[in-house]
N, C-alpha and C positions, 0 to 999 in steps of 0.2 A: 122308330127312329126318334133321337131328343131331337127339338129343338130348341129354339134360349139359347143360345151361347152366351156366357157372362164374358167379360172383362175380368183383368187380373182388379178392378177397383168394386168388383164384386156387386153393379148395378147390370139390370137386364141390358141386354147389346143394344147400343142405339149409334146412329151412323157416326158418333163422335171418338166411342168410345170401343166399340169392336172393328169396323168396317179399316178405317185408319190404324191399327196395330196387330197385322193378323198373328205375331209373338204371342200376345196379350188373350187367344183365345184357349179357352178352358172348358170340358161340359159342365151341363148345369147335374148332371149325374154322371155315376160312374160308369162307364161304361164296360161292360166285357168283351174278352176280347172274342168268345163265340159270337160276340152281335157282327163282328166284321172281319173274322179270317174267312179264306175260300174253303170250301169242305170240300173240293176236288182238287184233291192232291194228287200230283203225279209223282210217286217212288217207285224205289228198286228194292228187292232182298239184297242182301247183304252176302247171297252167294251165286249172284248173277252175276255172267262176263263183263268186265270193265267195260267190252265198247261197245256192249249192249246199251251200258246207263249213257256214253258217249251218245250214241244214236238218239237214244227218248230225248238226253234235253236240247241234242240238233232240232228233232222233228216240233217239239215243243217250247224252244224257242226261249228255252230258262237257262242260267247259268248256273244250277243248284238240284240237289234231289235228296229229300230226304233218305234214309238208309233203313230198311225196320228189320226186323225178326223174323220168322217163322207165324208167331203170334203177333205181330201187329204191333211190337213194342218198339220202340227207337232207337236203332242199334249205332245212326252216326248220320253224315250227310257227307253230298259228293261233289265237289263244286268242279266246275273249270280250270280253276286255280288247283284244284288237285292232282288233273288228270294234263296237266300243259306239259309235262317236264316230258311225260310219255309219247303226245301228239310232237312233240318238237322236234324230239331225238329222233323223229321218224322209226321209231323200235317198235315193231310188232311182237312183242310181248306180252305174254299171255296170263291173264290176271282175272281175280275175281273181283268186285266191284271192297270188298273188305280191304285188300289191298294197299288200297288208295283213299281211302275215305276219311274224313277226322270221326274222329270217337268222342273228343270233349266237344260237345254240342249244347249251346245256348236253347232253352227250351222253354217252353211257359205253360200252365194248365189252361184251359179255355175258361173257366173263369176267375181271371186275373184282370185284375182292372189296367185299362189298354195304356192311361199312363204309366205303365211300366214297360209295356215294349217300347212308347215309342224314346225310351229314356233308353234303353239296350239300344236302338237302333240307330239314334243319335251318339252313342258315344263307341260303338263300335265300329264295325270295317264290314260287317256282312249288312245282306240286304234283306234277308228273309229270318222268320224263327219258324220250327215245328212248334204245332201245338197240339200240348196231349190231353186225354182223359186218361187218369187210373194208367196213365207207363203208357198206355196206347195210344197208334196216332190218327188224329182225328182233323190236320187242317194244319194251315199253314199261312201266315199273313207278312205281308212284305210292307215294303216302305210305300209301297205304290199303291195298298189296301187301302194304307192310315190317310195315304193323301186326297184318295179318290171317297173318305169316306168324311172326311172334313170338306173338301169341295161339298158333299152334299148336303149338309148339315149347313154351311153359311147359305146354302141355295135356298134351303127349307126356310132359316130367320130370316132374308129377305121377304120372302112369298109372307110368311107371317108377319114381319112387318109392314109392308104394304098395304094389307088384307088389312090392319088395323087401323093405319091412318085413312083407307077408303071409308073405314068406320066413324073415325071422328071426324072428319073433313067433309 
């Protein structure tokens, strides 16, 4: 895991100059995005029952699934926002999860440097991207990944700076 967070004024983080503009934080490397998507993905094939995928993101608690293939490639994802029009009309009809899915899906290779989802994620409307290997999906990182993984990174420059002024003091 980095630690260093710089400033956009490109001097190591010090309480003046990172702590007071968390806008202004940057890594001091690039990061990938396999260093912090989840690799426990929970998806559907693409030719399982619509309220089947209903059910997994009930029981698991996500409003999203990715969609794959046969082969493990990315065939689309399934949101809530998909499947509402169906839950609404109270219409028990009978579908397969393709159905209902979008098929133009925002996607990223796992090593893609993470400043670019969070630039996708900030200027779109969804909250998650798949992420592939070679078509295949391999993990999936949300708004809530990128935050919980800069919460830990300013955790870590604290501890290290501390650790350093225990040094010179």
């Amino acid at each position: 895991m980095a630690t260093g967070i710089f400033a956009d004024t490109g001097e190591y983080g010090t309480p003046e100059n990172v702590y007071g503009a968390p806008s202004a934080w940057r890594y001091d490397r690039m990061t990938r995005v396999r260093e912090v998507m989840s690799t426990c993905v929970v998806s559907v094939r693409r030719d399982e029952d619509v309220y089947e995928a209903i059910r997994v993101m009930a029981l698991h608690e996500i409003t999203g699934l990715p969609v794959t293939n046969e082969d493990g490639t990315l065939a689309g994802i399934i949101t809530e926002k998909d499947v509402l029009s169906l839950l609404y009309n109270m219409t028990d009809r009978p579908g397969v999860v393709q159905d209902f899915m979008t098929t133009e899906v925002v996607s990223f290779d796992q090593e893609t440097d993470l400043s670019e989802v969070v630039q996708a994620l900030q200027t779109s409307h969804f909250r998650r991207v798949p992420i592939l290997d070679k078509g295949r999906l391999v993990g999936i990182i949300s708004r809530r990944d990128i935050i919980r993984h800069i919460r830990t990174l300013k955790q870590e420059d604290r501890v290290l700076r501390d650790s350093f002024l225990e040094l010179v003091f």
